[in-house]
C-alpha positions, 0 to 999 in steps of 0.5 A, a space after each residue: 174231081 175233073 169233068 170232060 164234056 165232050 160230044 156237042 157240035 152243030 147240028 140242024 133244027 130237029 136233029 139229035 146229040 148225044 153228049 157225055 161227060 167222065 169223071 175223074 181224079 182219085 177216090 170219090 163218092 158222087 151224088 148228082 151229076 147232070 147239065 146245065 147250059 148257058 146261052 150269048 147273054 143269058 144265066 146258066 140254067 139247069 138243062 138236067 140231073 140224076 141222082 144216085 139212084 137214078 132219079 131224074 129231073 128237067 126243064 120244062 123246055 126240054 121235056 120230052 125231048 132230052 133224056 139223062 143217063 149215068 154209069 156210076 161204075 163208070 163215073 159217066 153221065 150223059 145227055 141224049 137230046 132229040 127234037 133240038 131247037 135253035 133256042 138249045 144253042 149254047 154252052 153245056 156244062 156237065 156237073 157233079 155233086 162229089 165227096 173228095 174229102 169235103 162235098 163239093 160242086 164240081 164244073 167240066 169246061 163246057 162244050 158248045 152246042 149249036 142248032 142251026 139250019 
């Protein structure tokens, strides 16, 4: 199963992104998918997840602002955050909780957020 993030780049203190990430590679069945991000010096953290069957968790941080979607016939998972703060800067990974063959996590390559003014 491969992961392709795309949708980061730099924007200002309270604006807003969207970020995307397919799925693909033959025949799988995906349980979870969702993001996590790592910032300069820091451990990769959960941003967000949904299930299957659409249940969702977050961050404390990001409550309120960021909001996590999926297209399972697509395969897809976003992420829309509003409300971004510097303290977002970093690296988003999207992640995916796959059976191909055996259950396994899966890691797209990441795509760098950066919120500055």
């Amino acid at each position: 199963v491969q992961l392709q993030a795309s949708g980061g780049g730099l924007v200002q203190p309270g604006g807003s992104l969207r970020l995307s990430c397919a799925a693909s590679g033959g025949v799988f069945v995906i349980n979870v998918m969702g993001w996590y991000r790592q910032a300069p010096g820091n451990q990769r953290e959960l941003v967000a997840i949904i299930n299957d069957g659409g249940f969702e968790n977050y961050t404390d941080s990001v409550k309120g602002r960021f909001t996590i979607s999926r297209d399972n016939a697509k395969n897809m998972v976003y992420l829309q955050m509003n409300g971004l703060k510097p303290e977002d800067t970093a690296i988003y990974y999207c992640y995916a909780h796959a059976l191909q063959n055996v259950w396994s996590n899966y890691w797209g390559r990441g795509t760098q957020v950066t919120v500055s003014s």
